[in-house]
N, C-alpha and C positions, 0 to 999 in steps of 0.2 A: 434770545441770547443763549438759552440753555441749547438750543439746535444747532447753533452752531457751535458752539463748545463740542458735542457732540460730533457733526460733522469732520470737525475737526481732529478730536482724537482716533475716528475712522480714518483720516486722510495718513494721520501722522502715524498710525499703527498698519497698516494693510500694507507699505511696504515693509514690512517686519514680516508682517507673515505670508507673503509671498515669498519674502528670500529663505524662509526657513522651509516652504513646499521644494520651491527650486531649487534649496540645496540640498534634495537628495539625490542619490547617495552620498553624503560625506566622510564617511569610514564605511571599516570592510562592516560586511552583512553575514549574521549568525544563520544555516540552515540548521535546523535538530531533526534526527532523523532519530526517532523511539527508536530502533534495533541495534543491533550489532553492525560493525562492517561486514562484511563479505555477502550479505542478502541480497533479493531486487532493489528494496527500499534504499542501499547504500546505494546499488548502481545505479537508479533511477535520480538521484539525491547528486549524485556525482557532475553527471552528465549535465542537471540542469545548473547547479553550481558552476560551471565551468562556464556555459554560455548566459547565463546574467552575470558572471565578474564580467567577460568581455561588455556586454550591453551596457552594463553603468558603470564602467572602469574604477571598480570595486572587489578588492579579493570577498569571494566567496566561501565562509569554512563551514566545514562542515563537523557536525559535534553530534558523535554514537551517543545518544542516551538510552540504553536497551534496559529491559526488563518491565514484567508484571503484563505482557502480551505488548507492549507497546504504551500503556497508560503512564507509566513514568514520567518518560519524553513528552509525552504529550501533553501533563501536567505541567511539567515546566516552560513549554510553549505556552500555553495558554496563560501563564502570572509573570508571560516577560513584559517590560514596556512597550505600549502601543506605538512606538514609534518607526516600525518597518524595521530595523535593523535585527531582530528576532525570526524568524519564519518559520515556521513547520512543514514538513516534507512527510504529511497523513499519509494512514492508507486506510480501507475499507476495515479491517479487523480493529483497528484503537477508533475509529472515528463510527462505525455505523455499527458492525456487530456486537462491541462492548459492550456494547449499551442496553445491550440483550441480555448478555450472558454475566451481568452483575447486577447485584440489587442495587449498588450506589457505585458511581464512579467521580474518583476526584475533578471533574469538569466536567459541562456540558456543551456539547460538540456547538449545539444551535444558536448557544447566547455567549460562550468566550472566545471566541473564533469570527474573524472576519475570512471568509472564504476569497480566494485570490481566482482561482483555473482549476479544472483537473487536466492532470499529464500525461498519464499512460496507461492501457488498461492490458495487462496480463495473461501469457496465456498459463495454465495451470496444466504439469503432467504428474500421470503416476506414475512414480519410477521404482526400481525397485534391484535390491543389490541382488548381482549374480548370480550368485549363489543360491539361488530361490528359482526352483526349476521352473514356477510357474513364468508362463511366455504373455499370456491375456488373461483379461480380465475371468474371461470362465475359467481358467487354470487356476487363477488364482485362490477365485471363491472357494472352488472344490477344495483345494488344499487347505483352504482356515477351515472350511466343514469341517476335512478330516483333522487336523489339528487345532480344535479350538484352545485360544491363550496361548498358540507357541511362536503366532508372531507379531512381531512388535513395528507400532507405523511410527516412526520422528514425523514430530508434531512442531514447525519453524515458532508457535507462539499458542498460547493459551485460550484468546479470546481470537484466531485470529479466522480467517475465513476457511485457511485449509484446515482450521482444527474440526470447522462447523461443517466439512465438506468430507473429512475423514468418519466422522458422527451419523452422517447423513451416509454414508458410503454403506460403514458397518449393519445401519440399520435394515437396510432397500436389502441389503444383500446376504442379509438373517448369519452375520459371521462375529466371530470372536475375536476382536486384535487388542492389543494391548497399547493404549497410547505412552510415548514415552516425548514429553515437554519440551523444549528448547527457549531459550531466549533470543531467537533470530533464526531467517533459513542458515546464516551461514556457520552456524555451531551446529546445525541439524541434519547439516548437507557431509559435515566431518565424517559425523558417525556412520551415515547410510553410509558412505564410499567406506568407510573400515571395517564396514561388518558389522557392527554395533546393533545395527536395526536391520528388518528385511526391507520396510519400501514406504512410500513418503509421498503427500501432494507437493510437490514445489513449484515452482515457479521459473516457466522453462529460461529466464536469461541466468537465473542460478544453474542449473542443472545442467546446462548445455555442454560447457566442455567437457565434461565426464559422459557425458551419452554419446558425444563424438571421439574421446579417447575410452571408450566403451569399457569404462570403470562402471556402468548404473545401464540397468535395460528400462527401455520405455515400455510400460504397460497401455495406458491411454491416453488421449488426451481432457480436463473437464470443460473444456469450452460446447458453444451452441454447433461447429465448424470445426474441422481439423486444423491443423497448424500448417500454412507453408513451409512451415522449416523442418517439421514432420508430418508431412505426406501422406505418409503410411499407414500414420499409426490412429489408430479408430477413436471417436471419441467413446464414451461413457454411458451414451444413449442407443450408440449403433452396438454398444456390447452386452443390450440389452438390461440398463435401466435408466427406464425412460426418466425424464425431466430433472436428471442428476446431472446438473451446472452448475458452474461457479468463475467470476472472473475478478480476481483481487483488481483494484485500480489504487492510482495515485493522484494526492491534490496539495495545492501549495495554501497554504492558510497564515492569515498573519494573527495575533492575539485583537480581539474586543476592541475598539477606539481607537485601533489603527483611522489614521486619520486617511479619508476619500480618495484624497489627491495619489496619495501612496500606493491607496491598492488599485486604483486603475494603472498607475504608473508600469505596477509590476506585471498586473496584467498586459498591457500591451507587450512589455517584452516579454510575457511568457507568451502569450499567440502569436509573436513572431517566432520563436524559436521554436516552437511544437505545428510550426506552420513550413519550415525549412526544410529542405530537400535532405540535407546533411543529418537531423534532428531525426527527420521520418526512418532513413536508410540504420540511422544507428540503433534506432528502438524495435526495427526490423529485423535486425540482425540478433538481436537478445531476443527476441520472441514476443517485441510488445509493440502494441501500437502505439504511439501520440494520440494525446487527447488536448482538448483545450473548450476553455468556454466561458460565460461571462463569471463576474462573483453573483450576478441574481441565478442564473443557471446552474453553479455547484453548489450553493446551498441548496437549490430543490432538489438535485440528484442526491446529494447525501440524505436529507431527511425521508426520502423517499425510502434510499437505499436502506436506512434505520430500521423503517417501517417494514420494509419486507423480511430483514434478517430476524429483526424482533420475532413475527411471527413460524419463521422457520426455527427458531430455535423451542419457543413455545410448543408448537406441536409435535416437534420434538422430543423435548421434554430435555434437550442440553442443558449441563449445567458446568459453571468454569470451573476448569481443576486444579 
């Protein structure tokens, strides 16, 4: 009797929660994007918002929560409810570097986070305002030689990859620059274009139309490869230090006990839409590629990716500022 009592209560509750799987999306879906507007992280943020409201005909909003490198937002993603309607729009600096460059951070990437895909992986240049006669990267260096502290790099975030990749620049290259902070590339990218700062890692879908309305000269680029979109211009290695890379990426995360069904769900329209022609051309055009992959696959790449910055920072000896 008790089995089928049992039985029973499965029969008469499993269409409940099948209709509460199948009914997602039922309102719109929260993305959080830790930075400011105007960075990669918005445009990257943007783009995919736009094509999952189309895919689960759900407006998708998107909500700046910038500050403390990215850890903010990302706190708050992580203590929203597990019910898919919250998402996180990471990136490499709050999610893998952080975690290097703090003794404690308000979450932990590997237990409050159900990883969804990564999106797009970035190419990174150094740019640098006009006004700074240096042309290359040898120009450049010679000139911090000769002026050591007199110039200043805009830093898009604290803990973030270009902070770790500006740190690692100064060092390989025995020079003196002055970090100056931001809460996002696109408060970082103001000041380079004003004069404020001489030169900056960014992130070429930020940076591009000022290098093309030739307001910011391109120094290098930090990738393993040169950029299609600039040609030209030498990586970091070919200007003579060696194994000085770095390539920010982006992934879609939903909060801890997001339930299964949900994050495959998202998953499959996110690898349709980082699988589309239209999806590819556009993150080509910004300077990024499309990424995509399963949620057992972006957790092994972020912890990975943990694991290595960790130890770059340590040997290092970075510390957040």
């Amino acid at each position: 009797m008790k089995n089928f009592r049992a039985a029973l209560l499965i029969f008469l509750f499993f269409p409940i929660i099948v209709f509460a799987q199948s009914n997602y999306a039922s309102k719109p879906i929260k993305l959080i994007v830790p930075f400011p507007p105007g960075g990669t992280n918005d445009i990257v943020a943007r783009a995919v918002g736009e094509r999952l409201s189309k895919a689960l005909k759900q407006q998708a909003i998107i909500e700046n929560r910038g500050g403390a490198g990215g850890l903010i937002g990302t706190k708050v993603a992580a203590n929203a409810p597990p019910d898919g309607y919250t998402l996180l729009i990471g990136n490499a600096g709050a999610l893998a570097a952080g975690l290097g460059l703090y003794s404690t951070t308000p979450y932990n990437v590997l237990e409050d986070f159900i990883p969804i895909s990564l999106l797009a992986d970035i190419t990174i240049v150094l740019a640098a305002h006009p006004s700074l006669q240096a042309k290359t990267v040898k120009e450049l260096i010679a000139y911090a030689k000769g002026n050591p502290g007199k110039l200043n790099a805009a830093l898009p975030g604290t803990n973030s990859i270009q902070h770790l990749l500006t740190e690692m620049f100064k060092r390989q290259a025995g020079i003196d620059i002055v970090n100056v902070p931001y809460n996002g590339g696109g408060p970082a990218m103001i000041d380079l274009v004003a004069g404020q700062n001489h030169i900056s890692f960014v992130n070429l879908p930020t940076i591009r139309p000022f290098l093309l309305a030739g307001r910011l000269n391109s120094i290098a680029v930090a990738g393993a490869r040169r950029s299609e979109l600039l040609p030209t211009v030498a990586t970091l290695e070919e200007s003579g230090l060696p194994g000085l890379t770095a390539s920010p990426w982006n992934a879609l995360l939903a909060p801890a006990r997001t339930p299964r069904e949900i994050v495959n769900r998202l998953n499959r329209e996110v690898v349709d839409m980082m699988h589309s022609t239209e999806m590819k051309k556009f993150m080509s055009d910004q300077g990024a590629n499309t990424l995509s992959s399963t949620p057992e696959e972006t957790y092994a790449f972020i912890r990975d990716e943990t694991i290595k910055w960790a130890k770059v920072i340590k040997e290092a000896g970075i510390k957040a500022e």
